[in-house]
C-alpha positions as CSV (number, residue, x, y, z in Angstrom):
1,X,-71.0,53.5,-18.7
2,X,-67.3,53.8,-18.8
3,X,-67.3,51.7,-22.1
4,X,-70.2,53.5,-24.0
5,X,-68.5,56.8,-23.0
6,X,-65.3,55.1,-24.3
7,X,-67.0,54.3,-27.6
8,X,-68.5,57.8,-27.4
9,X,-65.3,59.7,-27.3
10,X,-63.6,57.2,-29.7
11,X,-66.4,58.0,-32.4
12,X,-66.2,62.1,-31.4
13,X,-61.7,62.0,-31.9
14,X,-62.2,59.6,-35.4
15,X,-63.8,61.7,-38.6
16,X,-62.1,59.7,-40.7
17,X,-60.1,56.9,-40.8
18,X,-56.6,57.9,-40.4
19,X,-57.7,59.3,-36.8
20,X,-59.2,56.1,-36.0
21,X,-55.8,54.1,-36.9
22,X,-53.8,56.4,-35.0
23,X,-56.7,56.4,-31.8
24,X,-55.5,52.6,-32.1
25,X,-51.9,52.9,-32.4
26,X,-52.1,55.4,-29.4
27,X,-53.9,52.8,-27.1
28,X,-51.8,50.3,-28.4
29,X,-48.6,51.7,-27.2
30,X,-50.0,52.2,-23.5
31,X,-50.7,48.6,-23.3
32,X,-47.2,48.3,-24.1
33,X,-47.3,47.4,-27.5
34,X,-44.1,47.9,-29.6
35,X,-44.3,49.3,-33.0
36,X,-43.1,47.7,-36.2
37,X,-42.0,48.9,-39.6
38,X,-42.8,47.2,-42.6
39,X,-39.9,48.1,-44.4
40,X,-37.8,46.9,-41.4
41,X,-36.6,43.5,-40.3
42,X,-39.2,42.6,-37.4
43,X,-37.7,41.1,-34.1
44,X,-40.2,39.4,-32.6
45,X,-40.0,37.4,-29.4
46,X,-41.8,35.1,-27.4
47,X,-44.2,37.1,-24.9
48,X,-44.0,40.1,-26.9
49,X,-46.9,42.9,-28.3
50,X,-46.7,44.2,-31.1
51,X,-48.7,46.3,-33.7
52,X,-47.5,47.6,-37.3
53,X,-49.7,50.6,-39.8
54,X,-50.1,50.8,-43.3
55,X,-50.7,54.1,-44.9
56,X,-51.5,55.0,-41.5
57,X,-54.9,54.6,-42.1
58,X,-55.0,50.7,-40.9
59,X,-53.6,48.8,-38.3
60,X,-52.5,45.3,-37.6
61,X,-51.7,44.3,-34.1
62,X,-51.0,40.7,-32.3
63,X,-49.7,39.3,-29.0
64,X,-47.4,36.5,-28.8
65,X,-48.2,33.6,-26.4
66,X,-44.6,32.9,-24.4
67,X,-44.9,29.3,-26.2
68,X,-43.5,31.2,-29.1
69,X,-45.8,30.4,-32.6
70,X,-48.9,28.9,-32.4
71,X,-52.5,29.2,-34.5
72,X,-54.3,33.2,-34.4
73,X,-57.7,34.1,-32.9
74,X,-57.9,37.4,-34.6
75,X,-60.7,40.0,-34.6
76,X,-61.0,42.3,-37.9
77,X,-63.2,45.6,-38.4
78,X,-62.7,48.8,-40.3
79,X,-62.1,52.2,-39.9
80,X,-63.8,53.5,-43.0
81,X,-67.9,54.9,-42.8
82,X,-69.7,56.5,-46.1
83,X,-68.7,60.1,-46.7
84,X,-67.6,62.6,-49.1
85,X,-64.1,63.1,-50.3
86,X,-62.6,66.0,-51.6
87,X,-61.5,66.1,-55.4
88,X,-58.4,67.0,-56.5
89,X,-58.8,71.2,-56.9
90,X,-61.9,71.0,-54.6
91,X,-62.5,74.7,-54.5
92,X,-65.7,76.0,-57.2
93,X,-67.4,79.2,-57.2
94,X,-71.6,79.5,-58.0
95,X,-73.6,82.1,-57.3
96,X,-71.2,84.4,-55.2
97,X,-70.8,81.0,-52.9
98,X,-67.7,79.3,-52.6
99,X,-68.4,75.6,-52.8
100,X,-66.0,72.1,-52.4
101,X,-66.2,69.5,-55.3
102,X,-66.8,66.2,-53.8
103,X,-67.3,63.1,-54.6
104,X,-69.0,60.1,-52.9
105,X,-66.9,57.3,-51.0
106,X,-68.9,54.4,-49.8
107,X,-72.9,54.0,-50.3
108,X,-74.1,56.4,-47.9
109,X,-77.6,57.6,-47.5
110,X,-77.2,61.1,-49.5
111,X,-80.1,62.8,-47.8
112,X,-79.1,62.5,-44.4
113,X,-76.0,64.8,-45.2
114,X,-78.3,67.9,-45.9
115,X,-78.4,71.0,-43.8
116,X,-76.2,69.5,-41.0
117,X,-72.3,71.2,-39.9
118,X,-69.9,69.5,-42.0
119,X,-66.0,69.9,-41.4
120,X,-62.6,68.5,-43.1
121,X,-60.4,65.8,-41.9
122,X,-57.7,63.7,-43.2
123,X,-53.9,63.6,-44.1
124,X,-51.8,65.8,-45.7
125,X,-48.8,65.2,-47.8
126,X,-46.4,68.1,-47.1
127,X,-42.5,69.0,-48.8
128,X,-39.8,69.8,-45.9
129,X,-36.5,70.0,-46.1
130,X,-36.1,66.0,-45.6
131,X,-38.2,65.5,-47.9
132,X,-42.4,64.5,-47.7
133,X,-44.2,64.4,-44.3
134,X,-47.8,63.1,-43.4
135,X,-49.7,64.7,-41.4
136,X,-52.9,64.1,-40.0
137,X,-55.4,67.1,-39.8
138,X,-59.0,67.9,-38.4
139,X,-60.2,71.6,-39.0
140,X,-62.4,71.1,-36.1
141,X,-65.0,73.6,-36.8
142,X,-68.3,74.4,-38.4
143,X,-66.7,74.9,-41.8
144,X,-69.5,73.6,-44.4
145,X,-73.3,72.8,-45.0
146,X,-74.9,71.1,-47.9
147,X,-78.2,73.6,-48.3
148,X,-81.2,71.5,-49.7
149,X,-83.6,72.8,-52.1
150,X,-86.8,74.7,-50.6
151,X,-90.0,72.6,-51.0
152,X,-91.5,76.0,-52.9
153,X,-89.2,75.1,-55.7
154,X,-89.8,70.9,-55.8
155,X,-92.9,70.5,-54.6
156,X,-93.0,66.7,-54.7
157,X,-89.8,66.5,-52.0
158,X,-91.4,64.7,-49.9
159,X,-92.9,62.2,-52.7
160,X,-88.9,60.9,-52.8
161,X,-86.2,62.7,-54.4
162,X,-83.3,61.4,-56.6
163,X,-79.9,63.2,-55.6
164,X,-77.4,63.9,-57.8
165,X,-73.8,63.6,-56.5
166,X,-72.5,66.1,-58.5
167,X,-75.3,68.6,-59.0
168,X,-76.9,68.2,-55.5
169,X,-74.8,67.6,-52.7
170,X,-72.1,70.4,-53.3
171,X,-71.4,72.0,-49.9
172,X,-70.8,75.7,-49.3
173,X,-67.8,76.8,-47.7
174,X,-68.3,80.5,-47.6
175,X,-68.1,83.8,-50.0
176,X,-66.8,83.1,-53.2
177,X,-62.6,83.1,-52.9
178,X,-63.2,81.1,-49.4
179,X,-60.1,78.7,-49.8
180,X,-60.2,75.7,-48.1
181,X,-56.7,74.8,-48.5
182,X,-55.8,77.6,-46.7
183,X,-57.8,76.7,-43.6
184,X,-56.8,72.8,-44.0
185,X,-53.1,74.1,-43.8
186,X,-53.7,76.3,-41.1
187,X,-55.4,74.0,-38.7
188,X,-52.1,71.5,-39.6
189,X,-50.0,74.1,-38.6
190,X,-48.1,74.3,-41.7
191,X,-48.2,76.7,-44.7
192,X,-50.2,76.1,-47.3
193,X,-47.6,76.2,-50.2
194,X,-46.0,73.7,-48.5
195,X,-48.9,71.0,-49.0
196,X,-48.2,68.8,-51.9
197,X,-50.9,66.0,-51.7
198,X,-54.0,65.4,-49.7
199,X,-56.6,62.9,-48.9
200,X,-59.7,65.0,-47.1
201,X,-63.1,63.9,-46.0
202,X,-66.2,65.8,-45.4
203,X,-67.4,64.6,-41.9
204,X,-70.3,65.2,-39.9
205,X,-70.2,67.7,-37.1
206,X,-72.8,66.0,-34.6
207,X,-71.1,64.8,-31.6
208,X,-72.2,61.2,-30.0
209,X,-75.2,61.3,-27.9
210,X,-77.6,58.9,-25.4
211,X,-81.2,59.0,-26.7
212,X,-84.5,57.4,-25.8
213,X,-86.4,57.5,-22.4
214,X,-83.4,55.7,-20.6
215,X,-80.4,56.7,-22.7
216,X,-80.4,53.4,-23.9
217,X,-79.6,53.7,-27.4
218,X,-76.5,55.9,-28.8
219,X,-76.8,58.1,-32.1
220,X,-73.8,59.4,-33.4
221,X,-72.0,59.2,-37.1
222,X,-70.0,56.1,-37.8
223,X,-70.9,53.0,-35.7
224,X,-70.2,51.5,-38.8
225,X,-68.1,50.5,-38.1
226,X,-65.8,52.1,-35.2
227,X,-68.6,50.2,-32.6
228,X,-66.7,47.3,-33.7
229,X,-63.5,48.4,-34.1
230,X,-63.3,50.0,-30.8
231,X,-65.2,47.4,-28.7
232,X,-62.7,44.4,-30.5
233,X,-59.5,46.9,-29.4
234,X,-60.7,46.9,-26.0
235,X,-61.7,43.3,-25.9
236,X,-58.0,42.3,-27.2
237,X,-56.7,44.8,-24.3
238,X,-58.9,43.5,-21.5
239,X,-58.1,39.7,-22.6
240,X,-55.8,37.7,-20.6
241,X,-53.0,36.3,-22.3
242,X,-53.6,33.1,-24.0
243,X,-51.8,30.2,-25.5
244,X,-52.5,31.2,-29.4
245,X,-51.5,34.3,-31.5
246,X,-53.9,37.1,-30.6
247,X,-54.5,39.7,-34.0
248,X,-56.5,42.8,-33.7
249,X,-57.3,44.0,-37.7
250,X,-58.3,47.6,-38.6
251,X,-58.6,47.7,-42.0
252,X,-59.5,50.9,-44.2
253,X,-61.6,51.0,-47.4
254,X,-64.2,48.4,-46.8
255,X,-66.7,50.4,-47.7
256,X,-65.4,51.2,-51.3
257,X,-64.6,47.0,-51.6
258,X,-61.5,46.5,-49.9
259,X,-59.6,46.6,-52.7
260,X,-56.3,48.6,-51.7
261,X,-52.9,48.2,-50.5
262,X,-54.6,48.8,-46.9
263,X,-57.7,47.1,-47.6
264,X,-58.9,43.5,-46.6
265,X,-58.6,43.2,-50.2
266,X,-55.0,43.3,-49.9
267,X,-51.9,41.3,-48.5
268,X,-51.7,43.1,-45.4
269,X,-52.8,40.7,-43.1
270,X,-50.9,37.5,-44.5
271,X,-47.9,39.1,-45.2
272,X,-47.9,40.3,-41.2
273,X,-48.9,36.6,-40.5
274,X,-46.1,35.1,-42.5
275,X,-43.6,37.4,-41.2
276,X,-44.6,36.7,-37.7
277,X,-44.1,33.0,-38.5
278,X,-40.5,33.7,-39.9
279,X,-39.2,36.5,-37.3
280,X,-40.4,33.5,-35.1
281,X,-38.2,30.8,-37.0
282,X,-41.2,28.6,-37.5
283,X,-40.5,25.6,-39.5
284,X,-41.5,25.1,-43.0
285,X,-45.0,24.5,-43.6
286,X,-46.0,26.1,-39.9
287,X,-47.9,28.9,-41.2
288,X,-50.0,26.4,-43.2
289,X,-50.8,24.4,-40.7
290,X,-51.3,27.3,-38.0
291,X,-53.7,29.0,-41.1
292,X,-55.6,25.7,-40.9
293,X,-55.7,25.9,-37.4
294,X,-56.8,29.3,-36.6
295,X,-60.7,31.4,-36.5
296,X,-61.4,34.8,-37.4
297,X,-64.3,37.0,-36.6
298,X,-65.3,39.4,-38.9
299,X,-66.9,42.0,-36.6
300,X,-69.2,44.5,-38.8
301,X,-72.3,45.8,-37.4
302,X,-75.8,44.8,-38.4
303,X,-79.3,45.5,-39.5
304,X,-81.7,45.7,-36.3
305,X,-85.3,45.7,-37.8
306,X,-86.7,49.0,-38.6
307,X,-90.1,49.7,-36.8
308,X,-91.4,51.4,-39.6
309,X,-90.9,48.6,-41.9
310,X,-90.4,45.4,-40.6
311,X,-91.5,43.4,-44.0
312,X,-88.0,44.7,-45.2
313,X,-86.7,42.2,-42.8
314,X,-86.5,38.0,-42.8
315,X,-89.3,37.2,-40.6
316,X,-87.6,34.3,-38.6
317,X,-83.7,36.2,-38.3
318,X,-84.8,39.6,-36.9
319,X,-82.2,41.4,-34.7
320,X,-82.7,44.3,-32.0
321,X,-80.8,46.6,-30.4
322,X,-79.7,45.5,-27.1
323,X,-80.4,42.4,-27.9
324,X,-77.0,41.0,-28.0
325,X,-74.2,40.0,-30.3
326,X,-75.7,39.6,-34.1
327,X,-74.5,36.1,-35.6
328,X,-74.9,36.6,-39.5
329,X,-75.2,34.2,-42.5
330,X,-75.7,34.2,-46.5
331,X,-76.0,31.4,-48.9
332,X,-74.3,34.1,-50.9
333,X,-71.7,34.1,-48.7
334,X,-71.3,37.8,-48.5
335,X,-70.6,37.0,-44.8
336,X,-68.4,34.0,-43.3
337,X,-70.4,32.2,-41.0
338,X,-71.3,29.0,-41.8
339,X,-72.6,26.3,-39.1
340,X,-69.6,24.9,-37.4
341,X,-68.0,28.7,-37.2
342,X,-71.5,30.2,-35.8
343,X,-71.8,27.1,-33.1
344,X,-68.2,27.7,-32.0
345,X,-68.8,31.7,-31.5
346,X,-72.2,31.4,-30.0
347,X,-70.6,28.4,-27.5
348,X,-68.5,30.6,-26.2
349,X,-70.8,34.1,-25.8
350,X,-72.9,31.1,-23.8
351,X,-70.3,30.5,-21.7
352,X,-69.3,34.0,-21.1
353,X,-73.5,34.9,-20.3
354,X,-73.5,37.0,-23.2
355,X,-76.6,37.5,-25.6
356,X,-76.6,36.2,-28.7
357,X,-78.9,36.7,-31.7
358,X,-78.7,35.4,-35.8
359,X,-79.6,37.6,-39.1
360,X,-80.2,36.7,-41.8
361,X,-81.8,38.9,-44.9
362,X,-85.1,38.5,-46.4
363,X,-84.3,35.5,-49.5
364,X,-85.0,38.5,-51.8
365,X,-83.3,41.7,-50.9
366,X,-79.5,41.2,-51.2
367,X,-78.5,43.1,-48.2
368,X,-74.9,44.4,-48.1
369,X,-71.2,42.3,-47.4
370,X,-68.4,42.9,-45.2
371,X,-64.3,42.1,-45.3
372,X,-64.6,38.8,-43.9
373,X,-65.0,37.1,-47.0
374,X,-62.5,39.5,-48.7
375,X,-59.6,38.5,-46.3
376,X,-59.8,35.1,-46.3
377,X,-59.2,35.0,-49.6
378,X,-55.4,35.9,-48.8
379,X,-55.6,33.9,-45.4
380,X,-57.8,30.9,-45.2
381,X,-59.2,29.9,-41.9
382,X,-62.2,29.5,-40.1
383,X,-64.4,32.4,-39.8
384,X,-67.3,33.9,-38.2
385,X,-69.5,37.1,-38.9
386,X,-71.0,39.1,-36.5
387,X,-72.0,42.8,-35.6
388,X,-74.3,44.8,-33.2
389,X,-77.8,45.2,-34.5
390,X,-77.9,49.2,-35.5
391,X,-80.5,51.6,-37.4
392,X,-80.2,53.8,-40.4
393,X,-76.9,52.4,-41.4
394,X,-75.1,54.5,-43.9
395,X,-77.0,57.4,-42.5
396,X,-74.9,60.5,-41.5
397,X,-76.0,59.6,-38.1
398,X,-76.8,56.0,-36.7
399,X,-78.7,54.2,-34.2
400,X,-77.3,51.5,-31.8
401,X,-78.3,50.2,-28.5
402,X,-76.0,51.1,-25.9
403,X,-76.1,48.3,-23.6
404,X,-74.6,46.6,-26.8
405,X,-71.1,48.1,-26.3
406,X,-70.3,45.7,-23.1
407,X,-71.5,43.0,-24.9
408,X,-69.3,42.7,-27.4
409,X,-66.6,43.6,-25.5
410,X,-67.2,40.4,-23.0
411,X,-68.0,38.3,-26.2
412,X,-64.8,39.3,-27.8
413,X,-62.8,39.5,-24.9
414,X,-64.2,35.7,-23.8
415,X,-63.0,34.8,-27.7
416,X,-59.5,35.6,-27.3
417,X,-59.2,33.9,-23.9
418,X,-60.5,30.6,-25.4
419,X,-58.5,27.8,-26.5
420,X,-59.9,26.8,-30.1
421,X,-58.6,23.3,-31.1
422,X,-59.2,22.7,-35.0
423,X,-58.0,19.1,-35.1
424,X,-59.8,18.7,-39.1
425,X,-62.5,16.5,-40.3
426,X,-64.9,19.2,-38.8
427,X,-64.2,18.3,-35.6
428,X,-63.4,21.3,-32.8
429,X,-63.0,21.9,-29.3
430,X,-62.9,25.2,-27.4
């Protein structure tokens, strides 16, 4: 119980990604982790933790075997779920109502945001005397809603409905002149002619909860994908040291592609590889061959069939929910795994008496994709993709199985306490 109320909490204390990097960081530096600054000189020495941010809103952390350099295990997830972000000038008057212009981020399920407490979270960009200071902020409160239409004026509703971003899903904020600004500001603790720049989200209200007969599965906005990215942060802190490189990835914006400075898209993760190597002294051409000899699991949760339509699902790679650790595959490639990299994960959740199970999508729905794929384009390695089989993803409020959690925190933690040996010509030990 202590780890699902861990995930819990974690989920409840992250609306958006920033305060999901930072729950990170914050856990990071009780283990004893040291922070870095990219636009600093990193010492780095043998037997040393360390962890580094970008944009504040992703998080790269790694552990240094006292051998000095050697190969990475790492574990990557993001911080990012589907939501709505505030436009530039998001206050708009209709009706007497004072409403926030949004638009969508990620492919979320539009619907499920109707008629539920909404709040603001984010950053703000604010002018002091020094110059410009980030701050994250949460108003914390019932602050929006997102009213539907009543049936008596669409009668077909519930034949299906085709929402509009901009002309249906418009939240209201208050009486006209309501200024959300003012209460962003306020809840930051700073004035609000001091704020100069901003990146808000609209989140969902609805705490975590245990559900079903047992309280065996959890429902709560954004396991996608903080399940993952707090059950790989624990595994990494639970793990024993090793004699590789452990890396814990958080990276933001996977649900928009990836493609931003702090995105899996971008160089974040070789450059703090490379610099690793070199604040190291590695010798030329050690990155390459540590590259070569390294694995990375893309950790991303999955599709557990939905009762109500199973035929939407492949009828030999159907996943459940407390079922285990989801292995999944694509021709496609929109995920990593391939043969050798799936036999090598599942070998070792064997080993560590942890449940496995393998997805794959019906040959003619495309599915979705994760950042696996996406990073090793900058940082080519062996790679694995796996997840923990949820419901309703994209929803404003998810389904997993809760027995889940430990699971892929033993599987992850048993990764980064094996030795993997890539010794080439497809041949590997662990």
């Amino acid at each position: 119980m202590d780890a699902i109320r861990g995930l819990m909490e974690f989920i409840d204390a992250a609306p958006t990604a920033f305060h999901a990097a930072q729950l990170a960081a914050s856990a990071l530096e009780g283990a004893g982790y040291q922070k870095l600054e990219e636009q600093k000189t990193w010492a780095i020495a043998p037997g040393g933790r360390y962890y580094v941010t970008r944009n504040r809103s992703s998080v790269i952390a790694f552990r240094i075997p006292k051998r000095g350099f050697a190969p990475f295990q790492i574990s990557a997830s993001h911080g990012d779920s589907p939501c709505f972000k505030l436009k530039p000038n998001p206050e708009k008057a209709s009706q007497g109502l004072a409403q926030l212009n949004v638009e969508k981020y990620g492919g979320m399920l539009m619907s499920t945001w109707l008629d539920r407490p909404l709040s603001v979270a984010g950053r703000l960009i604010v002018a002091g005397e020094k110059g410009l200071e980030t701050r994250l902020v949460n108003v914390d409160r019932d602050l929006a809603v997102i009213p539907n239409l009543p049936i008596h004026f669409n009668r077909s509703a519930n034949d299906g409905v085709a929402f509009n971003a901009q002309a249906d899903m418009l939240p209201v904020i208050g009486a006209e002149g309501a200024d959300v600004m003012a209460a962003v500001a306020e809840a930051a603790g700073v004035g609000k002619d001091s704020v100069v720049g901003s990146d808000l989200f609209l989140y969902n209200r609805d705490r975590a909860a245990l559900v079903g007969a047992e309280g065996e599965f959890i429902c709560a906005p954004r396991l996608d994908d903080l399940a993952c990215a707090y059950t790989s942060l624990r595994a990494l802190l639970d793990a024993k040291p090793s004699n590789h490189i452990d890396v814990y990835c958080l990276f933001d914006n996977e649900e928009v592609g990836s493609g931003s400075k702090q995105g899996a898209g971008s160089t974040l993760l070789i450059e703090a590889l490379r610099r690793v190597a070199l604040a190291l002294d590695a010798k030329p051409q050690a990155l390459e061959a540590a590259l070569a000899a390294s694995f990375l699991v893309s950790a991303d949760n999955a599709h557990a069939a939905h009762p109500n339509h199973p035929e939407k699902y492949d009828e030999q790679n159907r996943v459940r929910m407390n079922g285990g650790v989801v292995v999944k595959s694509n021709a496609a490639q929109k995920y990593t795994s391939d043969g050798l990299s799936a036999a090598v994960f599942e070998g070792i959740c064997k080993r560590a008496c942890v449940p496995t199970q393998r997805f794959a999508n019906r040959s003619d729905i495309p599915g979705g994709s994760t950042l696996g794929n996406i990073a090793l384009s900058h940082a080519s390695m062996n790679a694995v993709d796996i997840g923990l089989a949820q419901l309703a993803m994209h929803s404003a409020r998810e389904t997993m199985g809760a027995r889940d959690v430990e699971h892929m925190i033993h599987a992850l933690t048993a990764f980064h306490e094996s030795e993997i040996r890539i010794m080439g010509d497809g041949n590997l030990e662990f």
